[in-house]
C-alpha positions as CSV (number, residue, x, y, z in Angstrom):
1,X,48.1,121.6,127.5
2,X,47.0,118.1,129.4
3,X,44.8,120.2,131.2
4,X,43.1,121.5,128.2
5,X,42.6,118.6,126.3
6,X,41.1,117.0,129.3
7,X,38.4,119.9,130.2
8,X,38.0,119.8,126.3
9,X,36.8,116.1,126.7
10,X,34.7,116.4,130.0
11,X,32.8,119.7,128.0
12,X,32.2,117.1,124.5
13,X,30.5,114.6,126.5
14,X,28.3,116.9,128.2
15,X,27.7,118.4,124.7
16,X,28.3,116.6,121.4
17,X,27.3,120.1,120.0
18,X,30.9,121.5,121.0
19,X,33.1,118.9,119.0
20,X,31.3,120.4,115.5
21,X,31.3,123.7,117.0
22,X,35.5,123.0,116.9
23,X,35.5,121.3,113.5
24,X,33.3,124.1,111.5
25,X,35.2,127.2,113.1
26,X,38.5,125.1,112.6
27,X,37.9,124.9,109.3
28,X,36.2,128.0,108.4
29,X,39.2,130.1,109.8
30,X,42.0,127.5,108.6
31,X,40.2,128.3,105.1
32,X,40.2,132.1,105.3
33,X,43.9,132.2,106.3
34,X,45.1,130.2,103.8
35,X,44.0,133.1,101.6
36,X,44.3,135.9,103.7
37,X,47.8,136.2,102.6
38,X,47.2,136.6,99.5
39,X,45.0,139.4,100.0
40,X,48.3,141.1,101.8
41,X,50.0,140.6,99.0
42,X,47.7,141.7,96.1
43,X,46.7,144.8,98.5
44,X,50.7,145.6,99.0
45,X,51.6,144.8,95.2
46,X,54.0,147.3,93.2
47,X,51.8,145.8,90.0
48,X,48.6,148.0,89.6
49,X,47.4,146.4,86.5
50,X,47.4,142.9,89.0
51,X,45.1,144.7,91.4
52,X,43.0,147.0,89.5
53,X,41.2,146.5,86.0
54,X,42.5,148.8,83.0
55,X,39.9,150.4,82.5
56,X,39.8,151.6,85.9
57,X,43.3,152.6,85.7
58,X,42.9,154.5,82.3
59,X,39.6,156.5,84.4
60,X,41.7,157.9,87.2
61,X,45.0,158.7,84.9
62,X,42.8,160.5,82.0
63,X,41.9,163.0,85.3
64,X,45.7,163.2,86.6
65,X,45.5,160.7,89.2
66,X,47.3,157.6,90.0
67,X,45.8,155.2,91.2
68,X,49.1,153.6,92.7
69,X,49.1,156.2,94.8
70,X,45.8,155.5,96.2
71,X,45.7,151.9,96.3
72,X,44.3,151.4,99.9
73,X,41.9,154.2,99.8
74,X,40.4,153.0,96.2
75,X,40.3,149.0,98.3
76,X,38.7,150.6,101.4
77,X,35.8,152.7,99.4
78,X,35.1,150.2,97.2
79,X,34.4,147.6,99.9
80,X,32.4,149.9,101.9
81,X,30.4,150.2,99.2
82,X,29.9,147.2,98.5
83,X,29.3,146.5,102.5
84,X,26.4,149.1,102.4
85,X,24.9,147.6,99.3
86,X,24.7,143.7,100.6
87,X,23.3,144.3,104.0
88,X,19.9,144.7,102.7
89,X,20.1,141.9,100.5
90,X,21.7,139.8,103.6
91,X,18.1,141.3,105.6
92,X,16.0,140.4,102.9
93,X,17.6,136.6,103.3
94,X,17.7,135.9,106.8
95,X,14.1,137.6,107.0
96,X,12.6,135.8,104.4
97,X,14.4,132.2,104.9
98,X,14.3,129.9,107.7
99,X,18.0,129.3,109.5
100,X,18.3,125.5,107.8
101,X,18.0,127.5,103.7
102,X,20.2,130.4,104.8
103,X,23.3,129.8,106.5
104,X,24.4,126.8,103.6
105,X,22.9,129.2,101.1
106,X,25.9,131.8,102.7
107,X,28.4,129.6,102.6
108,X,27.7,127.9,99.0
109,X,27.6,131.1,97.3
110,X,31.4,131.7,98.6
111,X,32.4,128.2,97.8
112,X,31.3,128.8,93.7
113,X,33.2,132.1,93.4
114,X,35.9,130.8,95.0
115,X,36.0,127.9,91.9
116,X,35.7,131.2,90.2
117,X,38.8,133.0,91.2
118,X,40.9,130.1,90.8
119,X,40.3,130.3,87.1
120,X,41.4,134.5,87.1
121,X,44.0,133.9,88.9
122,X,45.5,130.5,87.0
123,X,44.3,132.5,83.7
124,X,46.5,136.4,84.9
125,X,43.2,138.2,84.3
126,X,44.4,141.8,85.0
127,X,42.3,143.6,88.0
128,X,41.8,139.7,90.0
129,X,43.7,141.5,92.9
130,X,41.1,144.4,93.4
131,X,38.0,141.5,93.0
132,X,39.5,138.8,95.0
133,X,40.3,141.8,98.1
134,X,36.6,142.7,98.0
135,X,35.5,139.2,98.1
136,X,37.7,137.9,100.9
137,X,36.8,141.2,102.4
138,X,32.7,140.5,102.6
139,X,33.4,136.9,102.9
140,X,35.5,137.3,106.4
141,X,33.0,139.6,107.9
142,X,29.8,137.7,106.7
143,X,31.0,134.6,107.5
144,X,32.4,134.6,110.6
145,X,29.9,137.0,112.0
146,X,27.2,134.4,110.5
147,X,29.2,131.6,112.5
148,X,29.0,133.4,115.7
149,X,25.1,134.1,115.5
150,X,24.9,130.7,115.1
151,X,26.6,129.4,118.3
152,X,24.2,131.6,119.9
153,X,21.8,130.1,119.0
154,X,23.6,126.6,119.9
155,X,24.9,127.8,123.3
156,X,23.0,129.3,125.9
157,X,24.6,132.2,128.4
158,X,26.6,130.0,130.6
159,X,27.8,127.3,127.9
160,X,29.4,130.5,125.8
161,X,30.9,131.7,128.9
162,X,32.3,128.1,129.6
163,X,32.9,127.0,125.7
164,X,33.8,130.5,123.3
165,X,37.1,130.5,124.9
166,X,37.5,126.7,123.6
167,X,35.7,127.0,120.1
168,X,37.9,130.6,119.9
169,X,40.9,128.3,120.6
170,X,39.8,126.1,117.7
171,X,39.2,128.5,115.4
172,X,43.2,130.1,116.2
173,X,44.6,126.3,115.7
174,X,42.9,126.6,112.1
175,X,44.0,130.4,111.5
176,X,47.2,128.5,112.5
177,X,47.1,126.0,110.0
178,X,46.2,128.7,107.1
179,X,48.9,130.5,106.6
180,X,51.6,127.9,107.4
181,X,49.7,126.2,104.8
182,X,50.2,129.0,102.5
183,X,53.6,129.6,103.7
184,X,54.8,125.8,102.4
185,X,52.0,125.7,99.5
186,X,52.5,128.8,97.8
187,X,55.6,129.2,96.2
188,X,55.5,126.0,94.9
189,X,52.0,125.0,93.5
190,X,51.3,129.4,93.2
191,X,48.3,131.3,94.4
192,X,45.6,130.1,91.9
193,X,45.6,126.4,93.4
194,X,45.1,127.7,97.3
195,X,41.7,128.9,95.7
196,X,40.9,124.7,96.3
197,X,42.5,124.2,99.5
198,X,39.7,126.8,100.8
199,X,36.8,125.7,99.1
200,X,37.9,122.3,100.4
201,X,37.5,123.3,104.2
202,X,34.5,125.6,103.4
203,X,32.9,122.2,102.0
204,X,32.9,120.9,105.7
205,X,31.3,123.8,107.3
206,X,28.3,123.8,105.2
207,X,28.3,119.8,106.5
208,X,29.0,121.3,110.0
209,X,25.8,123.7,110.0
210,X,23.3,120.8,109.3
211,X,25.0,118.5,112.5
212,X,24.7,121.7,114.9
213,X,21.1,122.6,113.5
214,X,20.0,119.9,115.9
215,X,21.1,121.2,118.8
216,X,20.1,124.6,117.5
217,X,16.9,123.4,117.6
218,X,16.6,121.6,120.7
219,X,18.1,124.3,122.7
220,X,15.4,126.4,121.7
221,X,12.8,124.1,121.9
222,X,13.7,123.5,126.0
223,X,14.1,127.2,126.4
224,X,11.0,128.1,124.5
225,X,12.9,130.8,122.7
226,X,11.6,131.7,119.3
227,X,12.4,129.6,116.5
228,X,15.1,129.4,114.0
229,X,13.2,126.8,111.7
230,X,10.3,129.2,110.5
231,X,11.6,132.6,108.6
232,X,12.5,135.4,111.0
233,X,10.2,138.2,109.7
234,X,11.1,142.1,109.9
235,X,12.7,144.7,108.4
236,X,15.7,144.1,106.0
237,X,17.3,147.2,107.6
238,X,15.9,146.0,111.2
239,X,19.9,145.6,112.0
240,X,20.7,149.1,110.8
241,X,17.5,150.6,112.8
242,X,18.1,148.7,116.2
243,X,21.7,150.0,116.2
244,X,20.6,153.3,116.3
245,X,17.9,152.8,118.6
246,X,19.6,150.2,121.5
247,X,22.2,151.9,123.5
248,X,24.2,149.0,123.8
249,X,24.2,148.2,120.5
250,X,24.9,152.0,119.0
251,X,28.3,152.0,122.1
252,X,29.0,148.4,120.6
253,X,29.2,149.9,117.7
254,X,31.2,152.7,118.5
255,X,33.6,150.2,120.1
256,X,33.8,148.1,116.7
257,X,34.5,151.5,115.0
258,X,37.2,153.0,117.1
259,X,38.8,149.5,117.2
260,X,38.5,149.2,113.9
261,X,40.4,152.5,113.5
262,X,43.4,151.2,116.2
263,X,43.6,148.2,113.2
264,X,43.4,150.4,109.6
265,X,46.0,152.6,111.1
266,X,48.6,149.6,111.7
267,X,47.3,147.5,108.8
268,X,48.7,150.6,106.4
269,X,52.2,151.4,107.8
270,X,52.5,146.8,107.4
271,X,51.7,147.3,104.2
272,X,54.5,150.4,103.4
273,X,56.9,148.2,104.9
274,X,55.9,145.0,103.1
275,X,56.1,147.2,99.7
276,X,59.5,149.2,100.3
277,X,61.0,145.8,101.4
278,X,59.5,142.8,99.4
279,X,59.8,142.8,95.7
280,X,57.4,139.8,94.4
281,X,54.0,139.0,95.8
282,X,55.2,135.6,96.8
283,X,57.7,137.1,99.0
284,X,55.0,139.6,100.7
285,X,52.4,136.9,100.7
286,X,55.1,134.3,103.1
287,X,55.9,137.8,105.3
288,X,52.1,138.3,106.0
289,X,51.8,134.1,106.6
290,X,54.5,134.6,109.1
291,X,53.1,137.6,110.9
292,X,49.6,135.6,111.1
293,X,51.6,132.7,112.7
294,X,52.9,135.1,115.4
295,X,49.4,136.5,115.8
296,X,47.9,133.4,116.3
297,X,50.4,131.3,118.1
298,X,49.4,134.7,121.0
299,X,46.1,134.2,120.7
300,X,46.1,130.2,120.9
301,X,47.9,130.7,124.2
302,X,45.7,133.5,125.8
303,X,42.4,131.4,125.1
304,X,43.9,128.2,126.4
305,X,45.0,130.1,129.3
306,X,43.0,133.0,130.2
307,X,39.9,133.4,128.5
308,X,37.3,131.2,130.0
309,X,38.4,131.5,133.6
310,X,38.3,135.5,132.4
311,X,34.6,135.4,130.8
312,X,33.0,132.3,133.7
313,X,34.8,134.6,137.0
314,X,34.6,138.2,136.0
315,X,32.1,138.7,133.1
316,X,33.3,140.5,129.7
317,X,34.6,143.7,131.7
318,X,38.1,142.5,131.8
319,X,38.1,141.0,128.2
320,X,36.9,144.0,126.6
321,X,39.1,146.4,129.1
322,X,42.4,144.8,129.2
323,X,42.6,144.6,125.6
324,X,42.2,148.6,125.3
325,X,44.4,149.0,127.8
326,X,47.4,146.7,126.0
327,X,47.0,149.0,122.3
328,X,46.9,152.3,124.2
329,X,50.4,151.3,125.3
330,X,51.7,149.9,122.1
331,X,50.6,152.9,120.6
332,X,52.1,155.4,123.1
333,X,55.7,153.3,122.5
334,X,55.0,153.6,119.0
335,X,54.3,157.4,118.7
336,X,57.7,157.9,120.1
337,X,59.9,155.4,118.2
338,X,57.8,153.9,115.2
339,X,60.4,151.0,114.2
340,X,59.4,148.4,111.6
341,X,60.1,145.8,114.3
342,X,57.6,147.6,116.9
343,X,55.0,148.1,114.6
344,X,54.7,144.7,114.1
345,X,54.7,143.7,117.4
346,X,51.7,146.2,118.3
347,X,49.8,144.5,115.5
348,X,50.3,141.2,117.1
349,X,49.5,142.2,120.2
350,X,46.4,144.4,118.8
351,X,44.9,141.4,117.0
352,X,45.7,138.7,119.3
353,X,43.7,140.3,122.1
354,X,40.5,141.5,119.9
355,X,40.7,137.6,118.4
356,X,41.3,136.3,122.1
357,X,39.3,138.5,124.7
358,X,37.4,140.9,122.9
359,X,35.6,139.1,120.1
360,X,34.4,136.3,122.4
361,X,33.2,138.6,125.3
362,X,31.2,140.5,122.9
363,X,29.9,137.7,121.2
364,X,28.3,136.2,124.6
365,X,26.4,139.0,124.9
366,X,24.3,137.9,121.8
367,X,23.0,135.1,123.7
368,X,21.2,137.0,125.8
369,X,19.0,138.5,123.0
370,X,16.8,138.1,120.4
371,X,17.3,136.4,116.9
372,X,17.0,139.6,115.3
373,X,20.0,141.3,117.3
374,X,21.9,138.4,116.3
375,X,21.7,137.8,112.9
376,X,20.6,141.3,111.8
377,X,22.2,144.2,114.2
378,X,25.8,141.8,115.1
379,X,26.0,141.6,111.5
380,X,25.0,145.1,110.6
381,X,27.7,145.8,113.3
382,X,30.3,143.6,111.9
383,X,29.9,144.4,108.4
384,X,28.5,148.2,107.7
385,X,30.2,149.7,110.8
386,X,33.3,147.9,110.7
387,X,33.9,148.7,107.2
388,X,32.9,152.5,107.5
389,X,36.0,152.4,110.3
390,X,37.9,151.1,108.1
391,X,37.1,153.7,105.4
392,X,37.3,156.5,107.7
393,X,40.6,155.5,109.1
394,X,42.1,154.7,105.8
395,X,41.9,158.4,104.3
396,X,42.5,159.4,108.1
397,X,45.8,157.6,107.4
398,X,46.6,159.2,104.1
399,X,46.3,162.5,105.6
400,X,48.4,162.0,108.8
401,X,51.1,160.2,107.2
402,X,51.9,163.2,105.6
403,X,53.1,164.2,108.8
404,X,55.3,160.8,109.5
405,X,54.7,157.5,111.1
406,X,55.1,159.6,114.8
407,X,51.4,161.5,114.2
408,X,49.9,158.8,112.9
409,X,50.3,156.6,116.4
410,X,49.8,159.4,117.8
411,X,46.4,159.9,116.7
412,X,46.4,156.1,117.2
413,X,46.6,157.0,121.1
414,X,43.2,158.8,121.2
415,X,41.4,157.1,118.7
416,X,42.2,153.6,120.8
417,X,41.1,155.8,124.1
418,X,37.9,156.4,122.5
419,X,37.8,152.4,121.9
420,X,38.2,151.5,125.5
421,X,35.7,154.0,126.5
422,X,33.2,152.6,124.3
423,X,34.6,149.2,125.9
424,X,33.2,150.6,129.3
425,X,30.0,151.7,128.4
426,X,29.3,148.0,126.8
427,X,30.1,146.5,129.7
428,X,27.6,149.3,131.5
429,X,24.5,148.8,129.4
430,X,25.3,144.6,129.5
431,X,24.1,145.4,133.0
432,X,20.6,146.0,131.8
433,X,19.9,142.5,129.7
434,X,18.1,139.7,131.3
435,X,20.8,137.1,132.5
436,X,20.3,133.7,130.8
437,X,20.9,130.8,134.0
438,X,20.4,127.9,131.5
């Protein structure tokens, strides 16, 4: 741990950029995770009139269907939905606005609604659960996919190589923080008042963005790179159109996909378990804080110990290999002896290594492109493709867990195969971009 905090200190002085890189993805995912158990636990309530509005509920039971029964699957559609409907409004914004209008403009928009849901949820309104899943939903994509096009703009090849590992390890000391914050908060003061803990922390990103637009902008400057300070221009489905049209893009979106699928599959036998054994969404919300504890504390010690040696030695192969490698196992075990216990230790294992390895090797790759595959196909990526996996894999689910928890890991086996192949062909076609020696 000396050693880390004293490579930390060499890497701030030879770039002030990285210390507000730390603070804003510190507090960005501290913020998200001091709600993210709350989503659990609306999303795993035995209460359908606390997730989904009467009327709704009246819809599906006047044509013989309960929507208890179909909780997930309603969630899942909904927000793909939804997904599919704001990525043109998100082209039309970063197409028409410069980078300094935009990314506060993001940001401030999820600040007000939060204000918003603290008054449903202090007031009961019935069907908060099913609006506060979709907008924690959009918001965690959005956002952090937003943050990430941002340090590549910041960081240059080698400096992501050298600091993602670092500003990762930031990010899993505030996802630390989140929940443990929930976890002593929440039965006390109730869910309504964590509402302002997040806006709180939200607050300081915006101020984050304006510190790092300097560098942003001197970076590109010295590198004679296009810049971020005039309105990008193009298509608002430009992100949609180059992932069908760049190979590397359409296999990293096959690998977002597929790993997407590895995640739904897990996500929904957690949630059985939380429901058959939790009785009060308190309860279920301190059992998801705990399980994002153990799934960070992993991923805190991976990236202090293995990812940046990983991505400056060896490239992205091994961080986007090993990780396939790791949930084809834990599946395989699973398939043959699908415990409670087991099951949640895949899922710490599955998420610890996309948040550790994975998600920072891919996201190096985006700084060897243009603005446009940043902000428009990475987000188009993480947003459309990653909630059409989830959407998929959700009613994939509900059909194989007719047939017990042993075929749906099963299935699990193959469909995290297909991830890791995808995995290979990524770090193929990276072969072909122009390397950045700045």
């Amino acid at each position: 741990m000396t050693k880390y905090f004293s490579e930390l200190w060499k890497h701030n002085r030879q770039t002030p950029a990285l210390l507000w890189s730390f603070i804003y993805f510190f507090c960005l995912l501290s913020g998200y995770y001091v709600l993210r158990p709350v989503r659990e636990a609306m999303a795993a309530s035995t209460d359908v009139e606390a997730i989904f509005p009467p009327s709704m509920i009246a819809f599906f039971a006047d044509r013989g269907v309960a929507l208890f029964d179909f909780t997930l699957q309603a969630i899942f559609t909904l927000v793909f939905i939804l997904m599919v409907l704001l990525q043109p409004v998100y082209g039309w914004l970063v197409s028409r606005f410069p980078r300094r209008v935009f990314l506060p403009t993001i940001y401030t928009f999820f600040i007000a609604t939060l204000l918003l849901f603290y008054l449903m949820f202090d007031s009961g309104i019935a069907g908060r659960g099913l609006a506060f899943i979709l907008w924690i939903t959009v918001f965690n994509l959005f956002a952090v996919a937003v943050f990430w096009s941002f340090m590549a703009d910041v960081f240059s090849n080698v400096q992501a190589k050298q600091y993602y590992g670092y500003i990762g390890a930031a990010g899993t000391i505030g996802a630390f923080l989140g929940p443990l914050l929930t976890k002593t908060l929440v039965e006390s003061v109730g869910i309504a008042n964590m509402m302002l803990v997040s806006a709180f922390l939200f607050s300081i990103c915006v101020f984050c963005i304006f510190r790092l637009r300097v560098w942003a902008v001197a970076r590109e400057r010295d590198s004679r790179l296009v810049s971020g300070e005039i309105p990008m221009g193009g298509e608002i489905l430009a992100g949609l159109k180059l992932v069908m049209r760049e190979p590397l893009l359409r296999w990293l979106a096959i690998m977002v996909f597929m790993g997407v699928g590895v995640g739904t599959l897990l996500y929904n036998e957690q949630n059985a378990i939380a429901r058959s054994h939790f009785s009060t969404p308190e309860a279920r919300a301190n059992y998801f804080a705990t399980l994002d504890l153990a799934v960070n504390s992993l991923t805190l010690l991976i990236q202090l110990l293995f990812t940046r040696s990983l991505l400056s030695r060896f490239g992205i192969a091994p961080a986007l290999l090993i990780p396939g490698a790791a949930i084809i196992l834990g599946f395989s075990i699973l398939s043959a002896s699908p415990l409670p216990m087991m099951v949640a230790i895949v899922q710490v294992v599955t998420r610890s290594s996309e948040f550790s390895l994975a998600k920072p090797a891919r996201e190096t790759l985006y700084t060897r492109v243009g603005r446009e595959w940043r902000y428009k196909a990475g987000t188009a990526i993480d947003t459309v493709f990653y909630r059409g996996g989830d959407l998929t894999f959700v009613w994939v689910h509900k059909l194989l867990s007719a047939f017990g928890s042993s075929a749906v890991f099963g299935a699990g086996v193959l469909i995290a195969s297909a991830m890791t192949f995808g995995a290979w062909r990524v770090v193929r076609e990276q072969k072909l971009l122009p390397d950045e020696t700045q």
